[in-house]
C-alpha positions in Angstrom: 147.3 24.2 103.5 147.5 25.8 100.5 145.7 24.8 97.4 142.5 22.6 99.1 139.0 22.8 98.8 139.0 25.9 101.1 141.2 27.8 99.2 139.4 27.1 96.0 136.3 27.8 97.8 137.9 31.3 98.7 139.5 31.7 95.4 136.0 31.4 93.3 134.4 33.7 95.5 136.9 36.5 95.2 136.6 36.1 91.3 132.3 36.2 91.6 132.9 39.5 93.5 135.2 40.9 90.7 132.7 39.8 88.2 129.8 41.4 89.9 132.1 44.6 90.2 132.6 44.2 86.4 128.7 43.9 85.6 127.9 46.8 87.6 130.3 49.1 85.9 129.0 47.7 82.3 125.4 48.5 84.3 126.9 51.9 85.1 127.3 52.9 81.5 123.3 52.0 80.2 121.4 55.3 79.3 119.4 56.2 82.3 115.9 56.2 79.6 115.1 54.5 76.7 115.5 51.4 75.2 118.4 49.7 75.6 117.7 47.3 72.6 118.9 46.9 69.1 116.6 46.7 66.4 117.5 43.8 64.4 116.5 43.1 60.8 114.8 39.7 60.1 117.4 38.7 57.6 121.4 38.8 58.1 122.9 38.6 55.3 126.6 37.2 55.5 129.6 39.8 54.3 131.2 38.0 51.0 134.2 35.8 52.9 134.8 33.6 55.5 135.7 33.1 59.0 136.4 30.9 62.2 135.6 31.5 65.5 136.3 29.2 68.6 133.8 29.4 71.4 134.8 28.4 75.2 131.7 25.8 76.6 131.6 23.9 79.9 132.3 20.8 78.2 135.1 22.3 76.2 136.0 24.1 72.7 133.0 24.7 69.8 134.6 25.6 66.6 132.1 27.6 64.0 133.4 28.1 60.5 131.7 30.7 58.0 131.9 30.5 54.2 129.8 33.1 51.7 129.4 34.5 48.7 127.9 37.7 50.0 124.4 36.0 48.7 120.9 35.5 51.5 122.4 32.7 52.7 126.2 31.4 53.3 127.2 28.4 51.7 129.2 26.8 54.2 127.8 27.1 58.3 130.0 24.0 60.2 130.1 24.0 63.5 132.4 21.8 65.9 131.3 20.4 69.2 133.9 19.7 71.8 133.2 15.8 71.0 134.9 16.1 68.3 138.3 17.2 69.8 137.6 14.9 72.7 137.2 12.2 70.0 140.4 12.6 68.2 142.4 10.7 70.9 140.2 7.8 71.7 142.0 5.2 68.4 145.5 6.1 70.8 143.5 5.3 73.8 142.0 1.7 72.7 145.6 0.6 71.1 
């Protein structure tokens, strides 16, 4: 039949060999010498502004907001864990 555990079963393992044909043309592309890392400064200092960004997890949707003044430090780093939009229903739930 279609649609049981086989066939999901079969489905995931066609998408792990797409992936792994994926990672080895990113692999492809990597200089053949050298280092392959960034050097990163100690301190990263936030552009004047802000932003959102929403970030896929196994347990569901974080949210991370962004607010600066273009100083050291923003003044405004608020992130959202998926328990909070899992949350938001549970007052319907216990009516």
């Amino acid at each position: 039949t279609v649609g049981d555990a086989w066939d999901r079963y079969m489905c995931r393992m066609l998408e792990i060999e797409e992936s792994l044909k994926i990672l080895e043309q990113a692999v492809a592309q990597f200089p053949e010498e050298g280092d392959i890392l960034a050097k990163v400064p100690k301190i990263i200092k936030a552009p004047k502004g802000e932003g959102y960004v929403r970030i896929e997890s196994p347990r569901g949707e974080i949210g991370c907001y962004i607010a600066s003044d273009g100083k050291k430090e923003p003044y405004r780093l608020k992130f959202r864990r998926p328990s909070f939009y899992n949350l938001q229903i549970l007052p319907k739930l216990l009516e």
